[in-house]
Predicted model as a PDB file, atoms N, CA, C, CB and O in Angstrom, pLDDT in the B-factor column:
MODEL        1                                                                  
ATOM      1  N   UNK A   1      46.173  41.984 -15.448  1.00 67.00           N  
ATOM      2  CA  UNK A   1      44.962  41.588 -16.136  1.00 67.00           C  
ATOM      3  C   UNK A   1      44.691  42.577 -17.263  1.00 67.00           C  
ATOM      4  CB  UNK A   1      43.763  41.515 -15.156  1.00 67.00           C  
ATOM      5  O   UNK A   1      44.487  43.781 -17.113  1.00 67.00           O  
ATOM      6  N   UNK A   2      44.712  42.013 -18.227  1.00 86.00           N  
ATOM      7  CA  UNK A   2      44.146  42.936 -19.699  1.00 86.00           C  
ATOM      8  C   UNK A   2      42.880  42.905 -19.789  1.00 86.00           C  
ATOM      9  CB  UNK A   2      44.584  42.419 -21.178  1.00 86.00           C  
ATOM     10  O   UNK A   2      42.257  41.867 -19.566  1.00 86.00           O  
ATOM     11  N   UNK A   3      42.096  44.429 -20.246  1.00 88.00           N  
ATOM     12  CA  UNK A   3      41.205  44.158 -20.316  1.00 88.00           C  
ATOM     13  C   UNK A   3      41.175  45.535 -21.382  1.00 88.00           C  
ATOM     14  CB  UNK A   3      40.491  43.813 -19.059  1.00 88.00           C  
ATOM     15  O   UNK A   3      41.961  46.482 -21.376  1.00 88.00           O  
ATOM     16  N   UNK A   4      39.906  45.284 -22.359  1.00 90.00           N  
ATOM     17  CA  UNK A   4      39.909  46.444 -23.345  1.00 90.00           C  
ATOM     18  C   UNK A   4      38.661  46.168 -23.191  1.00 90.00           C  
ATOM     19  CB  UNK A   4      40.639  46.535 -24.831  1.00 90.00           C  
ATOM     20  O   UNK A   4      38.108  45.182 -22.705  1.00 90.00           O  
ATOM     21  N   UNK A   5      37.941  47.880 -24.009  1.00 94.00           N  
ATOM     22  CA  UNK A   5      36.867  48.683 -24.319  1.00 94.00           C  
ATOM     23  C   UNK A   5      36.522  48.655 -25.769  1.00 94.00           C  
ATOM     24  CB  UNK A   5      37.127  50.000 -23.889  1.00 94.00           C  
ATOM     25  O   UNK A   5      36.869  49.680 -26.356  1.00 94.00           O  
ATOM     26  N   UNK A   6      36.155  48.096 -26.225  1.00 92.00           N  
ATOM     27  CA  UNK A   6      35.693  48.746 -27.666  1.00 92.00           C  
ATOM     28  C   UNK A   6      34.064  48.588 -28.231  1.00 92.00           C  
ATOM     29  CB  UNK A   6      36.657  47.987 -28.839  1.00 92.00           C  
ATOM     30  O   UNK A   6      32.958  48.328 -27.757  1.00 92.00           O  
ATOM     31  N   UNK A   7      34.533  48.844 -29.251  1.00 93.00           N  
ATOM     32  CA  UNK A   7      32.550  49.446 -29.969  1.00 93.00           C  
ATOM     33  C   UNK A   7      32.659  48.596 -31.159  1.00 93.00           C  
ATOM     34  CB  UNK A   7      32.139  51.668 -30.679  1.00 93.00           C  
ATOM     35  O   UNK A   7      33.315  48.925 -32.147  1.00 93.00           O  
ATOM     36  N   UNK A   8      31.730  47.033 -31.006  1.00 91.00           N  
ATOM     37  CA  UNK A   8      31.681  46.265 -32.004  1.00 91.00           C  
ATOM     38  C   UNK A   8      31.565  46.839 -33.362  1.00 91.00           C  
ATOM     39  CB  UNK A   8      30.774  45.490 -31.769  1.00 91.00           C  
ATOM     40  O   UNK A   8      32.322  46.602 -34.304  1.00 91.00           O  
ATOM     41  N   UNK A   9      30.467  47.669 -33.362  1.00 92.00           N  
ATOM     42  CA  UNK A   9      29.368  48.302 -34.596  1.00 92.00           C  
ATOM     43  C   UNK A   9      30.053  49.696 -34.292  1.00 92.00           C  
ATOM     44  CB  UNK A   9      27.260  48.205 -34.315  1.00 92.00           C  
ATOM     45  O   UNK A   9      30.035  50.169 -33.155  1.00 92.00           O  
ATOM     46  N   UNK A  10      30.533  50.201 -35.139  1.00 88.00           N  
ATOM     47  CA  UNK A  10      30.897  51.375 -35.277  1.00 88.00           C  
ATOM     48  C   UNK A  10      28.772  52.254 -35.292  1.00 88.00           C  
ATOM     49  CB  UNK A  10      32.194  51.394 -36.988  1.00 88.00           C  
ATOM     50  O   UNK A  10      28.537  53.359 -34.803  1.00 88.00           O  
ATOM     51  N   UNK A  11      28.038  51.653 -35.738  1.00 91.00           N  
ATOM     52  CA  UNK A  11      26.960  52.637 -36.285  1.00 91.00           C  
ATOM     53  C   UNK A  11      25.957  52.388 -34.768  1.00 91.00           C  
ATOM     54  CB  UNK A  11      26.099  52.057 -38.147  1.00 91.00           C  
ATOM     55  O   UNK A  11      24.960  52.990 -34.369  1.00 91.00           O  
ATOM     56  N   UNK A  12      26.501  51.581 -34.362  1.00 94.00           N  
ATOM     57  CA  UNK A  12      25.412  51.074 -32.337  1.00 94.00           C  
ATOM     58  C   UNK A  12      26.085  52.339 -31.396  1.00 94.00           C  
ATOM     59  CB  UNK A  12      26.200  48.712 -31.092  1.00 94.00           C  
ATOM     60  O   UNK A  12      27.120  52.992 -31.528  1.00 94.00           O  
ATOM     61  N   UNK A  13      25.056  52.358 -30.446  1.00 96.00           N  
ATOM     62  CA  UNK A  13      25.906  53.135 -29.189  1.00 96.00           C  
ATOM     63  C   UNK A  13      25.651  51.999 -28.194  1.00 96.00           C  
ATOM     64  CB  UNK A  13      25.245  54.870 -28.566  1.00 96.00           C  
ATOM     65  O   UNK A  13      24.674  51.859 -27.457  1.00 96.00           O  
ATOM     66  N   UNK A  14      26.864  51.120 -28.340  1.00 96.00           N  
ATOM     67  CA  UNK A  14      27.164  50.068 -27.628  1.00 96.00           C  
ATOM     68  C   UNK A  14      29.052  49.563 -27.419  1.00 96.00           C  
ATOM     69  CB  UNK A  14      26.233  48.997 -28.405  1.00 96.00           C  
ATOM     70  O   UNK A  14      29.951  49.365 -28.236  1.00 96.00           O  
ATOM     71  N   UNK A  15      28.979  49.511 -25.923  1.00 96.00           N  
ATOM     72  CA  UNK A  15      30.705  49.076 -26.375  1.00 96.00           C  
ATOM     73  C   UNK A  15      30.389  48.166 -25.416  1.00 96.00           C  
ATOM     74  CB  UNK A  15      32.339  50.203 -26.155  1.00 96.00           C  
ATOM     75  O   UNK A  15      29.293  47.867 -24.940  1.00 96.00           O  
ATOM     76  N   UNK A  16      31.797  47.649 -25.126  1.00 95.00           N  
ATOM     77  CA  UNK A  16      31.903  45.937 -24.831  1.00 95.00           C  
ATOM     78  C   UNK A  16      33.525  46.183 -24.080  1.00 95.00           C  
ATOM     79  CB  UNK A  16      31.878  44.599 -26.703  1.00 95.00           C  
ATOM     80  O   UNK A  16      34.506  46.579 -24.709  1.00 95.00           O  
ATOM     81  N   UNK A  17      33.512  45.874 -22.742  1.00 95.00           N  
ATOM     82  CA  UNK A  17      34.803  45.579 -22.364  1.00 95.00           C  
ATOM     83  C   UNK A  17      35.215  43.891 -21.947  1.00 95.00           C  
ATOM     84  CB  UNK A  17      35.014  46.548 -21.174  1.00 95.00           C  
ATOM     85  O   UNK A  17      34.470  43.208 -21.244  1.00 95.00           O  
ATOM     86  N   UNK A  18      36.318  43.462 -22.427  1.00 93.00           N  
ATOM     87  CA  UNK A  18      36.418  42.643 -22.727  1.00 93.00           C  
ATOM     88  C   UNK A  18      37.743  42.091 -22.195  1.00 93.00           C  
ATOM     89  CB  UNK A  18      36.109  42.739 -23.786  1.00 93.00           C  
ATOM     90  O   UNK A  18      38.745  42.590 -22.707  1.00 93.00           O  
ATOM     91  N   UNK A  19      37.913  41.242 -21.351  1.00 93.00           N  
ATOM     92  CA  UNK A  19      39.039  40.434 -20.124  1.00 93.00           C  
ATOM     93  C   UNK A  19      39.667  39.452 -21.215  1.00 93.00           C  
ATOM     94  CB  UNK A  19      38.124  39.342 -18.487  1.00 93.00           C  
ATOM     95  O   UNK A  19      39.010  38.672 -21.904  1.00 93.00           O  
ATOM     96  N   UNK A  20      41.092  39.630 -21.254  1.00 92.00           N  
ATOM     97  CA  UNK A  20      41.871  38.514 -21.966  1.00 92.00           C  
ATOM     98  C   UNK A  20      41.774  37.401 -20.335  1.00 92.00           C  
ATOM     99  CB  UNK A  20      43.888  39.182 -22.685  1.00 92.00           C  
ATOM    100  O   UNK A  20      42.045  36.299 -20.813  1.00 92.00           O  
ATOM    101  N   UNK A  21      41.632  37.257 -19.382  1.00 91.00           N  
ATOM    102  CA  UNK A  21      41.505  36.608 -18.186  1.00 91.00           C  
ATOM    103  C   UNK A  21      40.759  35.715 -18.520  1.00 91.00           C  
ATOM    104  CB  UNK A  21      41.088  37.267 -17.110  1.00 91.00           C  
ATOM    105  O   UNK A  21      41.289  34.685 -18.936  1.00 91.00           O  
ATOM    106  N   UNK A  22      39.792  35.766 -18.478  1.00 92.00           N  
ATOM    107  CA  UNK A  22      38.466  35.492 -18.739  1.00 92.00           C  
ATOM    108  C   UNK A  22      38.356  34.628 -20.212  1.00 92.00           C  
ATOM    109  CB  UNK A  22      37.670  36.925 -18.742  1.00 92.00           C  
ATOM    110  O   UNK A  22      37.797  33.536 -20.317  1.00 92.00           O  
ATOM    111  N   UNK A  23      38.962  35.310 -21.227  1.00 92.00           N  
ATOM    112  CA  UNK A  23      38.570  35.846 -22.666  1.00 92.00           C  
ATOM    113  C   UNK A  23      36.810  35.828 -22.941  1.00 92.00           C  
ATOM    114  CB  UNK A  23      39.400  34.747 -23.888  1.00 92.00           C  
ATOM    115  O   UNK A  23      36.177  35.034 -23.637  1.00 92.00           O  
ATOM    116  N   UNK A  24      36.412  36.735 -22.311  1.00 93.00           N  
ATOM    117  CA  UNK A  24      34.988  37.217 -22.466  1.00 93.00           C  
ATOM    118  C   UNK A  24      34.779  38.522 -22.266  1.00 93.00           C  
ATOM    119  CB  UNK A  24      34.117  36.601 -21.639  1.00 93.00           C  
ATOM    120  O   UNK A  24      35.697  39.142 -21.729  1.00 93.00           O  
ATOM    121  N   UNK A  25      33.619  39.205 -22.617  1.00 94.00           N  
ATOM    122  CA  UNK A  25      33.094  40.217 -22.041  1.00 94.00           C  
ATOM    123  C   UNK A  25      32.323  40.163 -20.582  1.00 94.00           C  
ATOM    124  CB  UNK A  25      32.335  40.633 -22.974  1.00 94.00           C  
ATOM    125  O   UNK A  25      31.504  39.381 -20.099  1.00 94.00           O  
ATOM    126  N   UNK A  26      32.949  41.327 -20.121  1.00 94.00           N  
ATOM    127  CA  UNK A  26      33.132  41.110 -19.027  1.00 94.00           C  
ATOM    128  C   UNK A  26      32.033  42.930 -18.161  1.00 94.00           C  
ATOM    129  CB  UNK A  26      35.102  40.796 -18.929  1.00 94.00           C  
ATOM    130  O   UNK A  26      31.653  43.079 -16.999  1.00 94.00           O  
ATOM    131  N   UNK A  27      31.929  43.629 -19.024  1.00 95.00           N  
ATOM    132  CA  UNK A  27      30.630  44.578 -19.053  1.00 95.00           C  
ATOM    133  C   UNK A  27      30.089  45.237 -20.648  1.00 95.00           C  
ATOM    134  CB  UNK A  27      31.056  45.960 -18.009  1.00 95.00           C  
ATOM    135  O   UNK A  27      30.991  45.242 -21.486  1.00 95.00           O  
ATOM    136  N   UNK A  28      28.957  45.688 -21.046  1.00 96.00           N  
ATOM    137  CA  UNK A  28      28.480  46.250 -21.753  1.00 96.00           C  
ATOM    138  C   UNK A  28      27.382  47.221 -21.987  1.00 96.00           C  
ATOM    139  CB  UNK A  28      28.480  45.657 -22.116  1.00 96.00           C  
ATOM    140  O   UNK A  28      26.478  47.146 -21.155  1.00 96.00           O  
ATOM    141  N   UNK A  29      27.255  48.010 -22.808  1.00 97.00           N  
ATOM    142  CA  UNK A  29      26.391  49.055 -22.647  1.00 97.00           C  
ATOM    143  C   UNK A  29      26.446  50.439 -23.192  1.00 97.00           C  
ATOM    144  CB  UNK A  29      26.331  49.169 -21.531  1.00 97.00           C  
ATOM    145  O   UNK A  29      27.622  50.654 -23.483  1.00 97.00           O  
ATOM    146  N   UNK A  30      25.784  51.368 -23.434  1.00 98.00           N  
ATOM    147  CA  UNK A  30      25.765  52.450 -23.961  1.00 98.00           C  
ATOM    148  C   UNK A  30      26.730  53.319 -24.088  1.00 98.00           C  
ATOM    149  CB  UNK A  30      25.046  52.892 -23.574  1.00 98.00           C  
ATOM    150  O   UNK A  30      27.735  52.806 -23.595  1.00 98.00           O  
ATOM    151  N   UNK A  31      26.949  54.314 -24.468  1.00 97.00           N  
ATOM    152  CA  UNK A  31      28.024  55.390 -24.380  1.00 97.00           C  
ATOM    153  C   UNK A  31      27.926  56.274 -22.702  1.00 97.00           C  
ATOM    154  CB  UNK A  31      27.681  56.580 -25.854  1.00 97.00           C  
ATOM    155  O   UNK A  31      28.844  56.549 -21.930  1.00 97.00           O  
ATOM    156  N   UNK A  32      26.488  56.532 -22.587  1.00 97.00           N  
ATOM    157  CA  UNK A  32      26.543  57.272 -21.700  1.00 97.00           C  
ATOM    158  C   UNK A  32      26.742  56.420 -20.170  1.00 97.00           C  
ATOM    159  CB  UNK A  32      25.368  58.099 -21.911  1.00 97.00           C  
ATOM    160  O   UNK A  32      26.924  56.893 -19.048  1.00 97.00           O  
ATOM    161  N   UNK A  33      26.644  55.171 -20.559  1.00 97.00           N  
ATOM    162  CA  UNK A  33      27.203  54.089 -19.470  1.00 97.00           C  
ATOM    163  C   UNK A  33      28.730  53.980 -19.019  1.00 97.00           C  
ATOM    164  CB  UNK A  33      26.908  52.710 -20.022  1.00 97.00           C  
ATOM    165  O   UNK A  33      29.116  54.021 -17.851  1.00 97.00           O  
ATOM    166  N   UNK A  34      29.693  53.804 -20.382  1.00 96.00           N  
ATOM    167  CA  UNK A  34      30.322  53.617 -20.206  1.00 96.00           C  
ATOM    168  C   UNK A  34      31.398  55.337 -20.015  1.00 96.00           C  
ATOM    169  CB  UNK A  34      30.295  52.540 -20.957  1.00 96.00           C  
ATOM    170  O   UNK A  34      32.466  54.903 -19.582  1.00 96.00           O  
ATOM    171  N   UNK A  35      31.492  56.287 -20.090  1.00 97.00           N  
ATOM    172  CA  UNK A  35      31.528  57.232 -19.655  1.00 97.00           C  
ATOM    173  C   UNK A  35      31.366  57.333 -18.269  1.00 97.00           C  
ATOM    174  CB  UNK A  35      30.898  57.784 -20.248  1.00 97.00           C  
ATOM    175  O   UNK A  35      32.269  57.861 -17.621  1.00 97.00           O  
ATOM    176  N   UNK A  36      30.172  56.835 -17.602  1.00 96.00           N  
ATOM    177  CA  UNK A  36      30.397  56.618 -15.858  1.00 96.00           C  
ATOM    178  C   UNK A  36      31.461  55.690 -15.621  1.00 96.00           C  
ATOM    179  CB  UNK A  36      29.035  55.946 -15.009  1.00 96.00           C  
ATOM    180  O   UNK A  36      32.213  55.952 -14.682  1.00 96.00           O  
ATOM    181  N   UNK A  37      31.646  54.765 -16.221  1.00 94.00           N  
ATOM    182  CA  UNK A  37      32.824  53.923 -15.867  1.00 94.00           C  
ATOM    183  C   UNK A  37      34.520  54.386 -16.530  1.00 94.00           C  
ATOM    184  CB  UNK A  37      32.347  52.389 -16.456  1.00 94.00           C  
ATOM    185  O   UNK A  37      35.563  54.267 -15.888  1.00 94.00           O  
ATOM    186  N   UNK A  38      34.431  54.797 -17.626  1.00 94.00           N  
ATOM    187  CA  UNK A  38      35.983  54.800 -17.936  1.00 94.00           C  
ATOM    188  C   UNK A  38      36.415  56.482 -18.124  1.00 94.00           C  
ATOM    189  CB  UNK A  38      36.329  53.800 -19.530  1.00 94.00           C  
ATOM    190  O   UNK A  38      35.548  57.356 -18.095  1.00 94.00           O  
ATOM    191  N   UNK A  39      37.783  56.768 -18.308  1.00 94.00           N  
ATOM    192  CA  UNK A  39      37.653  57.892 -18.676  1.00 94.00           C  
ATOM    193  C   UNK A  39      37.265  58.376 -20.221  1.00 94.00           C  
ATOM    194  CB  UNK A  39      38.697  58.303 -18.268  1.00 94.00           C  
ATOM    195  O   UNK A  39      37.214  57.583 -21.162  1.00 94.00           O  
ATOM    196  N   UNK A  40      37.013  59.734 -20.329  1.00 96.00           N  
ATOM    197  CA  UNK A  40      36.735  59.858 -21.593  1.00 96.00           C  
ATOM    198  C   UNK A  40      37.252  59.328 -22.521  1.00 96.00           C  
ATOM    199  CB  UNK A  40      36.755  60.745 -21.859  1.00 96.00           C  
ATOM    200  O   UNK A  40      36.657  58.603 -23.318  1.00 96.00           O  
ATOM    201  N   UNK A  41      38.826  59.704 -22.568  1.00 94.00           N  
ATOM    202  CA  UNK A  41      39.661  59.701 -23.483  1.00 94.00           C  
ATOM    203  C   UNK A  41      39.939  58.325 -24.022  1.00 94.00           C  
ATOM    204  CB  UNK A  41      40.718  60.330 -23.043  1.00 94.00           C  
ATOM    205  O   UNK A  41      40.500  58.103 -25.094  1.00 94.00           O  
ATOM    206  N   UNK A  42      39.351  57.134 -22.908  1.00 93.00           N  
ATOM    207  CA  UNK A  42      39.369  55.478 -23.374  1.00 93.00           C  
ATOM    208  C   UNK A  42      38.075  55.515 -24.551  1.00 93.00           C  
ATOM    209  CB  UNK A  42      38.933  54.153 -21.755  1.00 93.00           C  
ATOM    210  O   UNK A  42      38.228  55.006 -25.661  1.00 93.00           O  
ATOM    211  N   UNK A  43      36.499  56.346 -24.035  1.00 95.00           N  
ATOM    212  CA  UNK A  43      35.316  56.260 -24.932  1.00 95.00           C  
ATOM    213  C   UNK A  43      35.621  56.482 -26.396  1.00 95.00           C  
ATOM    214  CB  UNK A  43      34.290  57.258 -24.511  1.00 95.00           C  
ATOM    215  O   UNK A  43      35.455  55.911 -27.474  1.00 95.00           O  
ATOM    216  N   UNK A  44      36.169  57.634 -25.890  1.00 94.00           N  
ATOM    217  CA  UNK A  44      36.643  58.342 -27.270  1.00 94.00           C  
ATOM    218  C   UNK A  44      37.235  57.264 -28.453  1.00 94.00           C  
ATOM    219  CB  UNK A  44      37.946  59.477 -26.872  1.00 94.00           C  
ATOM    220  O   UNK A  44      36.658  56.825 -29.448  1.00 94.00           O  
ATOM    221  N   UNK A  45      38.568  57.022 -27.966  1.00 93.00           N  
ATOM    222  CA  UNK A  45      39.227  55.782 -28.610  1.00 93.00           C  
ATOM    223  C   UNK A  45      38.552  54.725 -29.200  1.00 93.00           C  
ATOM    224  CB  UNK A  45      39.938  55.170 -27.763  1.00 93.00           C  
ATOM    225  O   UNK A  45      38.585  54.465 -30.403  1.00 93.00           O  
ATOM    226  N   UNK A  46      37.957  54.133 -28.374  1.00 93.00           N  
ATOM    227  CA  UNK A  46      36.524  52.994 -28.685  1.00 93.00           C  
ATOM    228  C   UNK A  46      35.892  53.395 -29.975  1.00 93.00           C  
ATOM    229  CB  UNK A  46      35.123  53.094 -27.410  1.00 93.00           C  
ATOM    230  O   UNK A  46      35.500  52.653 -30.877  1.00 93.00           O  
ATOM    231  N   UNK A  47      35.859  54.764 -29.904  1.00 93.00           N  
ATOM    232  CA  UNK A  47      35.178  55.070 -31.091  1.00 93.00           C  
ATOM    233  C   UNK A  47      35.794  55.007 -32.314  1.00 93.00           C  
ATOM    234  CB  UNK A  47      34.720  56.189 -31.020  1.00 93.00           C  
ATOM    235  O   UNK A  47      35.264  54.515 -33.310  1.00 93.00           O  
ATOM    236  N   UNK A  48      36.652  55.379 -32.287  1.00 90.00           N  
ATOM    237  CA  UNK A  48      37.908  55.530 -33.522  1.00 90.00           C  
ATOM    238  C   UNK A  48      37.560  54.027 -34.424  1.00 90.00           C  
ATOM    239  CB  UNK A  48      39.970  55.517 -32.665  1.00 90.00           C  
ATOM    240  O   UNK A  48      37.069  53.086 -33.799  1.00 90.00           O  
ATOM    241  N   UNK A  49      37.793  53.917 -35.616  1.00 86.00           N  
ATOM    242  CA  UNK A  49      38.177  52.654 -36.179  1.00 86.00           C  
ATOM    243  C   UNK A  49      39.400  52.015 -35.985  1.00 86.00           C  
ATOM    244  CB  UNK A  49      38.087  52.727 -37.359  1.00 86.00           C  
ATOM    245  O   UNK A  49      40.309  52.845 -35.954  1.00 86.00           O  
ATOM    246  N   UNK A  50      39.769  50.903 -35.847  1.00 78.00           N  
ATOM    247  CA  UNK A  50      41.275  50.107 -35.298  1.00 78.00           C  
ATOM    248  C   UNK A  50      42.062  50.640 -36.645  1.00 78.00           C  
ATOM    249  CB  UNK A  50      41.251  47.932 -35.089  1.00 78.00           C  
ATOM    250  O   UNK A  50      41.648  51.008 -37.745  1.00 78.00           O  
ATOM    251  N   UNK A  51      43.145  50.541 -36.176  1.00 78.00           N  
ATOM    252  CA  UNK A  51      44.355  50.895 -37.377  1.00 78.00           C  
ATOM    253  C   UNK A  51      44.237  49.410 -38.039  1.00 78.00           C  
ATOM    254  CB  UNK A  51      46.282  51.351 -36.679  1.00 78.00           C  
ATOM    255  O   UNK A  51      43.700  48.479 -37.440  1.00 78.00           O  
ATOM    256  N   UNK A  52      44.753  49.305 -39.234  1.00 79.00           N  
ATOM    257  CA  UNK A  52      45.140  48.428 -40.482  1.00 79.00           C  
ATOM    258  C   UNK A  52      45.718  47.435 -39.553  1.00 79.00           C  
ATOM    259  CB  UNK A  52      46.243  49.097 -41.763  1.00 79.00           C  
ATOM    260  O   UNK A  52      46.435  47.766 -38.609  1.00 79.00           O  
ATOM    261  N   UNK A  53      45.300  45.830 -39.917  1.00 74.00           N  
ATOM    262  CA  UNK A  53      46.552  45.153 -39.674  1.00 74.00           C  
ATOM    263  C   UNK A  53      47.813  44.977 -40.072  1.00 74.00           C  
ATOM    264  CB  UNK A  53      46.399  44.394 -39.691  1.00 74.00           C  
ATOM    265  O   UNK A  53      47.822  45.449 -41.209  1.00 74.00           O  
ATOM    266  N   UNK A  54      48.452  44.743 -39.925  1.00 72.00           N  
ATOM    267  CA  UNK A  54      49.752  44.142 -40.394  1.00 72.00           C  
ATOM    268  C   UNK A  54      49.623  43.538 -41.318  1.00 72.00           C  
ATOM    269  CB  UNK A  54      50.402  43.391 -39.659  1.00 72.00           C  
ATOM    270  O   UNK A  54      48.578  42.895 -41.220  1.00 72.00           O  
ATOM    271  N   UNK A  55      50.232  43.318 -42.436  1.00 68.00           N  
ATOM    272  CA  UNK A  55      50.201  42.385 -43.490  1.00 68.00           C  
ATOM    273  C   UNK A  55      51.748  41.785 -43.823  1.00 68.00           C  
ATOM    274  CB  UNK A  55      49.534  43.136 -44.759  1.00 68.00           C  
ATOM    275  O   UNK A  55      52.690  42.404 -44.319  1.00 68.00           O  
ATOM    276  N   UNK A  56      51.691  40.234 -43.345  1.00 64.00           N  
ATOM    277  CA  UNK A  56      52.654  39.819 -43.663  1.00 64.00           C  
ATOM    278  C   UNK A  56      53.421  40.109 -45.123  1.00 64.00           C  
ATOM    279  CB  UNK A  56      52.380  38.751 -43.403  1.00 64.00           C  
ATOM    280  O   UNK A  56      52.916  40.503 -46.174  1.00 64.00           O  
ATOM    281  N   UNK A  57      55.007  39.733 -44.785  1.00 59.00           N  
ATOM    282  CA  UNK A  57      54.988  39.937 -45.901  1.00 59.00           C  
ATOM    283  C   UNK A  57      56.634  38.784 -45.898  1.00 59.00           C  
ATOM    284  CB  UNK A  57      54.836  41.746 -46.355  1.00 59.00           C  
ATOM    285  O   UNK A  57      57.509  38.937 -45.046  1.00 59.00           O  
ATOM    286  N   UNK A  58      56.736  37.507 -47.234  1.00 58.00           N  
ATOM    287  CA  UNK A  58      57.757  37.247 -46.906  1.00 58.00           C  
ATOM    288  C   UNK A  58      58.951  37.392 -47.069  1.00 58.00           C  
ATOM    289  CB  UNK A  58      57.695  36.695 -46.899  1.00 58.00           C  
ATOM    290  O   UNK A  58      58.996  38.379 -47.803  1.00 58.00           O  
ATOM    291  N   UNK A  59      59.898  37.098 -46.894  1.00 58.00           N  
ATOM    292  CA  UNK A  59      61.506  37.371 -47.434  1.00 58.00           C  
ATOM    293  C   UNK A  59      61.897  36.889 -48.385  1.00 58.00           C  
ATOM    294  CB  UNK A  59      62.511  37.020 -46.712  1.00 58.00           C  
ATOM    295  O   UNK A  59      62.867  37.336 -48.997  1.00 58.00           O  
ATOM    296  N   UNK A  60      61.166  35.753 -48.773  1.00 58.00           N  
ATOM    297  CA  UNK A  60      61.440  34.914 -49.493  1.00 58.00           C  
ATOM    298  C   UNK A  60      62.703  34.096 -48.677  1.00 58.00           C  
ATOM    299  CB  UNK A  60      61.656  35.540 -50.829  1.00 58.00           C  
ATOM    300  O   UNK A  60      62.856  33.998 -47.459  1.00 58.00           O  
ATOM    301  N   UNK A  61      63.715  33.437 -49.988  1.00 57.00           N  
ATOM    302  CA  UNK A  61      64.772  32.313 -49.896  1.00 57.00           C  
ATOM    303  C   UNK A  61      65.961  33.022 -49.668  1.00 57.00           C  
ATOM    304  CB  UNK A  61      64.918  31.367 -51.182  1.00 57.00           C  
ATOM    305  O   UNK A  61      66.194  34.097 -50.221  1.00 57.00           O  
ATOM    306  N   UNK A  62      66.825  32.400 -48.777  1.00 56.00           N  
ATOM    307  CA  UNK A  62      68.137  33.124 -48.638  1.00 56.00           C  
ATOM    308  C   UNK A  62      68.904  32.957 -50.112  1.00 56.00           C  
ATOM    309  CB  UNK A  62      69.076  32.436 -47.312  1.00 56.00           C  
ATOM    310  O   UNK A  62      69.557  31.917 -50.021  1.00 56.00           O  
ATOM    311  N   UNK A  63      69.082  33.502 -51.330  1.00 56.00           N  
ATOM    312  CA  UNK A  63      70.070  32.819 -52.048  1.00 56.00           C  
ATOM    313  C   UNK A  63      71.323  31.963 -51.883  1.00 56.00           C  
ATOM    314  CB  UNK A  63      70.377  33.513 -52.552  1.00 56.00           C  
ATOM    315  O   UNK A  63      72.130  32.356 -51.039  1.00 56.00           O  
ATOM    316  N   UNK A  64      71.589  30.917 -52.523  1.00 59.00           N  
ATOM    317  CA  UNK A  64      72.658  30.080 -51.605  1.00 59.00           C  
ATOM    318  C   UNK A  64      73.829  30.527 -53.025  1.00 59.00           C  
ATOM    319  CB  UNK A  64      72.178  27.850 -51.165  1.00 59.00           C  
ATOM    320  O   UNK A  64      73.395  31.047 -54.053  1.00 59.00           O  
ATOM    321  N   UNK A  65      75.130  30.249 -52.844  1.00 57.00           N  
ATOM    322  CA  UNK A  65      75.940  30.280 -53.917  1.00 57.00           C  
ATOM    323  C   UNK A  65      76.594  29.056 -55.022  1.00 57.00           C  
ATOM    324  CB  UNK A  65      76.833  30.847 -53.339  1.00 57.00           C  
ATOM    325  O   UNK A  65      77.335  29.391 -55.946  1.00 57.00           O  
TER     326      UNK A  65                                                      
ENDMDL                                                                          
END                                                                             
């Protein structure tokens, strides 16, 4: 079962864990909430901004001869 932590609003002290099971949230609540529940080092993370997506990119056409 997957389930992630994160912090919608970077500027709220609010995070959101969230069940691909489910696909819902599945608890929410403060920093100092979620700290009783996860370890730090997950809060912490939450906090961070997500890395860049991916940006496709195409190959284009095989040249033919």
């Amino acid at each position: 079962m997957r389930k992630y932590l994160l912090k919608p609003d970077r500027s709220e002290d609010y995070y959101v864990e969230w069940s691909t099971i489910v696909d819902a949230s599945i608890w929410h609540g403060p920093r100092a909430e979620a700290l009783k529940r996860y370890p730090p080092e997950l809060v912490t993370r939450a906090d961070k901004p997500a890395p860049p997506t991916p940006t496709r990119v195409s190959m284009g056409t095989t040249p033919t001869a």
